[in-house]
C-alpha positions in Angstrom: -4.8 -24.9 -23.5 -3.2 -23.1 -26.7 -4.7 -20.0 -26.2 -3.6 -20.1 -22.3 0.2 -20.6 -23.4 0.1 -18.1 -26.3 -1.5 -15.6 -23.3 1.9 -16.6 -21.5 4.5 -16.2 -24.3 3.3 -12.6 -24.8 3.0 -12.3 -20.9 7.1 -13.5 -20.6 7.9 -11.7 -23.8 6.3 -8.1 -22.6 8.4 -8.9 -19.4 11.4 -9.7 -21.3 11.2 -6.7 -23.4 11.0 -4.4 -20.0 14.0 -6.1 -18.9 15.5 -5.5 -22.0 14.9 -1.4 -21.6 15.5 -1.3 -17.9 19.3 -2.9 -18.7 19.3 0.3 -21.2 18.8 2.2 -18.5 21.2 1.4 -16.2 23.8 1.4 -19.1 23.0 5.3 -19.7 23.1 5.8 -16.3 26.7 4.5 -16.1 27.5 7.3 -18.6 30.9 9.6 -17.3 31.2 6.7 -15.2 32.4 3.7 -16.6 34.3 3.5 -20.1 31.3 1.9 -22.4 33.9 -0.9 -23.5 33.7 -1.6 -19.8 30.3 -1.6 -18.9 29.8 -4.0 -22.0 32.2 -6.5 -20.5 30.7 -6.6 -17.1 27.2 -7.7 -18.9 28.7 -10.5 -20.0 30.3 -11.4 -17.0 27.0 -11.2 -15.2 25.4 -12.7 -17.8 26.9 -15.8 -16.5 24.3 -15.7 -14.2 21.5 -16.9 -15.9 23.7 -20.1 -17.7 22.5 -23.0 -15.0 18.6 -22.1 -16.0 19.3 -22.6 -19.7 22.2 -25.6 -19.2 20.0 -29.4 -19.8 20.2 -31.8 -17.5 23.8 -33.9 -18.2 24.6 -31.3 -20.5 28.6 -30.0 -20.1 29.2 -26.9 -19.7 31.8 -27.0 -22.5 28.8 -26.4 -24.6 29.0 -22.7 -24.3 31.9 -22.7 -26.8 31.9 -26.1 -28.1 29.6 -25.7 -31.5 29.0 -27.8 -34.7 29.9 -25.1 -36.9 32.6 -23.1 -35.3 33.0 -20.3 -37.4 29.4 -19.6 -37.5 29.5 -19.4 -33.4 32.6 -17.1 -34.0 30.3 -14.5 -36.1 27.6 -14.4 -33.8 30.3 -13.8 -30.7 31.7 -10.9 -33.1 28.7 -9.6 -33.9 27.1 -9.3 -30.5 30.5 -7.9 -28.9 29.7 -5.0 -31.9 26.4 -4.5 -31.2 26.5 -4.6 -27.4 29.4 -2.2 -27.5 27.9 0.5 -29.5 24.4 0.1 -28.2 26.1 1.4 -25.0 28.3 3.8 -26.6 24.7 5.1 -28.5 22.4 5.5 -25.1 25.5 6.7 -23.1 25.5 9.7 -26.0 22.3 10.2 -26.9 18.4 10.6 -26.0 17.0 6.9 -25.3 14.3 7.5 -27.9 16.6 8.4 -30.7 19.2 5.7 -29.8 16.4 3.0 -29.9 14.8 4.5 -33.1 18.0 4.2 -34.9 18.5 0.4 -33.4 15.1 -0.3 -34.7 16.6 -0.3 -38.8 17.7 -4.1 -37.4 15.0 -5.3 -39.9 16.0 -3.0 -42.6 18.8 -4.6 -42.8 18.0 -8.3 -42.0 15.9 -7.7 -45.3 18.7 -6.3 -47.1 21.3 -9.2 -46.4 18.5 -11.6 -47.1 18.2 -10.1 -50.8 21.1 -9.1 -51.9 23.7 -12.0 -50.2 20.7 -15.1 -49.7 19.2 -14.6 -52.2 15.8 -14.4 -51.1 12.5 -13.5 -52.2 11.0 -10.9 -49.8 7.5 -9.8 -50.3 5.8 -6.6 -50.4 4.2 -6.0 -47.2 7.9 -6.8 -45.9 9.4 -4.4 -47.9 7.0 -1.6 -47.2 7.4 -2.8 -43.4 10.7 -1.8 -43.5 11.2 1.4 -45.5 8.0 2.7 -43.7 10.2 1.6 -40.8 13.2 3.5 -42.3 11.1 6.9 -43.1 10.5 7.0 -39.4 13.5 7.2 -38.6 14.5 9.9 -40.5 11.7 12.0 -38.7 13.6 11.1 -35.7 17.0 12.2 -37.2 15.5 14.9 -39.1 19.7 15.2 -41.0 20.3 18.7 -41.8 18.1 19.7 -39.0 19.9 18.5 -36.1 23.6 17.9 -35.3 24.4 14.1 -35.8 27.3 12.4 -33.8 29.1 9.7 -33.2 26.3 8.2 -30.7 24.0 8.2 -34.0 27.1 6.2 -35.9 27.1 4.1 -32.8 23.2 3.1 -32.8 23.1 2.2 -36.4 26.3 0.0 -36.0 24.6 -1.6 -33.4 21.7 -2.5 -35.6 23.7 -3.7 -38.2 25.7 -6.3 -36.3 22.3 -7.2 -34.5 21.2 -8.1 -38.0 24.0 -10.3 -38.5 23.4 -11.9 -35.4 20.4 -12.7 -36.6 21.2 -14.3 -40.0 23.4 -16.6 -38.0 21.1 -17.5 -35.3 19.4 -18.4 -38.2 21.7 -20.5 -39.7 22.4 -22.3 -36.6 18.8 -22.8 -35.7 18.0 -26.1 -34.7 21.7 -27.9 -35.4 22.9 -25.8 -32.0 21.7 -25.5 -28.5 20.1 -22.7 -27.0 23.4 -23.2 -24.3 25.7 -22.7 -27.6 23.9 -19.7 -28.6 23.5 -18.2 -25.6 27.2 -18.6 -25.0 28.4 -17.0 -28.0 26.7 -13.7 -27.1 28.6 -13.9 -23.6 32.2 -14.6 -24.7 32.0 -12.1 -27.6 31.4 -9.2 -24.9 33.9 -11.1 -22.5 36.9 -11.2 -24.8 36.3 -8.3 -27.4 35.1 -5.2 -24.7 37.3 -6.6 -22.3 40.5 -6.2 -24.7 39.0 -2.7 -25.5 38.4 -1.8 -21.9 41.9 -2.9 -20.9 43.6 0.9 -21.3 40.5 2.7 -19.4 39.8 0.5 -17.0 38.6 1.8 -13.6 37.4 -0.3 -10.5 33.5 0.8 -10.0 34.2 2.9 -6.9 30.4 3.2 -5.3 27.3 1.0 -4.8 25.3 2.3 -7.0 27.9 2.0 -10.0 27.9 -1.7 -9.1 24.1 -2.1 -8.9 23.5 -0.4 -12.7 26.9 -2.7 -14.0 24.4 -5.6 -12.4 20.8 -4.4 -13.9 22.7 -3.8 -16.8 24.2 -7.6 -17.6 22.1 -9.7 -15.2 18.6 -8.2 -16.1 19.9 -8.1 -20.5 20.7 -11.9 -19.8 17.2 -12.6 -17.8 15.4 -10.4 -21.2 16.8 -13.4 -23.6 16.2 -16.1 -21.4 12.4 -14.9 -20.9 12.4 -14.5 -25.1 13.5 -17.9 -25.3 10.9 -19.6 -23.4 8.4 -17.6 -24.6 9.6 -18.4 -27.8 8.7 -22.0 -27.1 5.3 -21.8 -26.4 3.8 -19.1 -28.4 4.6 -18.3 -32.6 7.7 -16.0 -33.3 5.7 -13.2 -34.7 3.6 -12.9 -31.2 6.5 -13.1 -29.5 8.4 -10.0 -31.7 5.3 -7.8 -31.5 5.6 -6.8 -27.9 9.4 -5.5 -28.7 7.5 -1.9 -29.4 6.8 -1.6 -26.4 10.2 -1.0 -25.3 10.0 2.6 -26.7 7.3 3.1 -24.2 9.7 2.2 -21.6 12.3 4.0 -23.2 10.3 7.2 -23.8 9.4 7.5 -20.0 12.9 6.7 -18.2 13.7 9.1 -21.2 11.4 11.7 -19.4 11.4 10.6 -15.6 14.6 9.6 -14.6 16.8 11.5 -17.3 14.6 14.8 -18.5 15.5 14.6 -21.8 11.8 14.8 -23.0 10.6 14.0 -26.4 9.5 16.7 -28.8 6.7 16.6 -31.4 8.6 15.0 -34.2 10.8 13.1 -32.3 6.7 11.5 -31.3 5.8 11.6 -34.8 8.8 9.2 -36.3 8.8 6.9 -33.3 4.6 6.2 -34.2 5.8 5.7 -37.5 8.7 3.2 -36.7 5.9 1.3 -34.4 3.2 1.7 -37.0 5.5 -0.2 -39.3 6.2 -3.0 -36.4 2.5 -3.2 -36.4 1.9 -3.6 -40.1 4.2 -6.3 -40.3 3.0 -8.1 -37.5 -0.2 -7.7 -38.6 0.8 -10.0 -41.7 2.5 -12.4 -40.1 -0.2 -12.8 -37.5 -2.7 -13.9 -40.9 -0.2 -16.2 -42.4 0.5 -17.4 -39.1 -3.2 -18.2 -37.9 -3.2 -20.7 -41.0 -0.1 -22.5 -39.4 -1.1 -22.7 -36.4 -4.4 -24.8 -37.2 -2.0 -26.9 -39.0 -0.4 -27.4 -36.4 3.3 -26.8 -37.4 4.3 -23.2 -36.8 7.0 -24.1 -34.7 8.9 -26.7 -37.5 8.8 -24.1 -40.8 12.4 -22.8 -41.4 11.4 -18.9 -41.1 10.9 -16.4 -44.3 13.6 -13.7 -44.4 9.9 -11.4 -43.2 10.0 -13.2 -40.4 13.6 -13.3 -39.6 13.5 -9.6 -39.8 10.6 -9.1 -37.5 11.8 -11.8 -34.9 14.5 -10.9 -32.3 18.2 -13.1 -32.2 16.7 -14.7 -28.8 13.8 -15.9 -30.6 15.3 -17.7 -33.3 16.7 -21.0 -31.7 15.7 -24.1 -30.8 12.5 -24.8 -28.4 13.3 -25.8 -25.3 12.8 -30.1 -24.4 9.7 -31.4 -23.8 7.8 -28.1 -24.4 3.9 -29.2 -25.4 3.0 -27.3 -28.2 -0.8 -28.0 -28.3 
């Protein structure tokens, strides 16, 4: 029976992943459409969509902004309305490929904050991890070699306010419900991109603007919810391994649907970036085959490794009467 629901974590959290990078997608393919400030709000708005599945039975709906430590709710809205707002900036500017690799220095920095503001110990493999992480990266970039932009600036912003939303998903953890987090990462796009939007604002004019302002929120909102159940039944470091495989996804609608092929290095950096997803995982999954016997995986307040290699959506609460053996 444990083996069966681990199989379906990783199942829901491959899916959630490809829903993750179709949502991409349809945000680059709003580009010279749509103001990006715009396109971020209407993902929260349809967002909205996915709140009955996540809402407890006699739970109010007030809970979506109501939270035991308000400020704390307040950073994470901040921080996603950041990252969701550049992130579209980033893939509306720039190849998918690079865009992503640049996102992927989220761990970098998770480890960084955890060091030099927590005060953490972090280990070795971590910190390999995430410079090997870093040096891939770079290939991508290759600086002094190729023109940067503001769509780079944009794609590393994104990853640094996606590390803070993950330092306070952790903090919140198991004090707040899964309908308080998710909430926060709604009304930060809702109120912040749709201040920002408010001077270039534009009423989507054709179908098929309004179907890609749809994938985009609806299917990035389905991605977290899948990540959260599969969160639930299967150990955090299974469930963050299948977030490489986003790049494949990213690479071909890089290729098929936009022609903006990747070259040899471009290849090279984004193996390295996913060889150092691997490594880490790789540790985690030997440290983790321990707690699992145990039989207590799920209760252990997560290393800042762990933290780094886990995505915001994992890092909350399990869901109610979810069997864990």
């Amino acid at each position: 029976m444990r083996k069966i629901l681990f199989t379906s974590g990783i199942v829901l959290a491959f899916i959630g992943y490809a829903f993750f990078s179709i949502s991409d997608a349809c945000s680059k393919g709003l580009a010279g459409a749509l103001d990006p400030f715009e396109v971020a709000f209407f993902g929260g708005v349809f967002g909205f969509l996915i709140v009955p599945t996540l809402r407890r039975p006699q739970e109010s709906y007030s809970a979506l902004v109501l939270s035991n430590h308000p400020w704390l709710w307040l950073l994470r809205a901040a921080a996603v309305f950041v990252a969701t707002a550049a992130s579209v900036e980033a893939f509306m500017l720039l190849p998918m490929p690079e865009a992503l690799s640049l996102m992927f220095l989220m761990p970098f920095f998770v480890t960084i904050v955890s060091v030099l503001f927590l005060k953490e110990q972090v280990t070795g493999w971590a910190w390999l991890s995430v410079l090997l992480g870093f040096v891939g990266v770079m290939i991508v970039l290759r600086p002094g070699m190729k023109a940067l932009n503001f769509g780079h600036l944009c794609a590393v912003l994104a990853a640094m306010s996606t590390a803070v939303s993950v330092i306070a998903y952790r903090f919140a953890g198991k004090e707040a419900s899964r309908l308080t987090l998710f909430g926060s990462s709604l009304f930060g796009p809702l109120v912040g991109d749709g201040i920002l939007m408010a001077k270039h604002f534009v009423i989507p004019h054709t179908v098929a603007e309004w179907l890609l302002l749809f994938g985009y929120g609806f299917l990035a909102a389905a991605g977290q919810l899948l990540l959260m159940l599969a969160a639930s039944i299967a150990p955090a470091n299974r469930v963050a391994l299948p977030q490489y495989s986003q790049m494949a996804w990213i690479v071909a609608f890089s290729y098929f649907i936009f022609h903006q092929p990747v070259d040899v290095w471009d290849g090279i950096g984004i193996l390295v970036v996913t060889f150092s997803g691997m490594l880490n995982w790789l540790r985690q999954k030997i440290r983790f085959e321990k707690m699992i016997h145990r039989g207590w995986w799920w209760k252990r307040k997560p290393s800042p490794e762990v933290i780094a290699a886990t995505p915001a959506a994992v890092i909350t609460p399990p869901l109610p009467e979810t069997p864990h053996e």
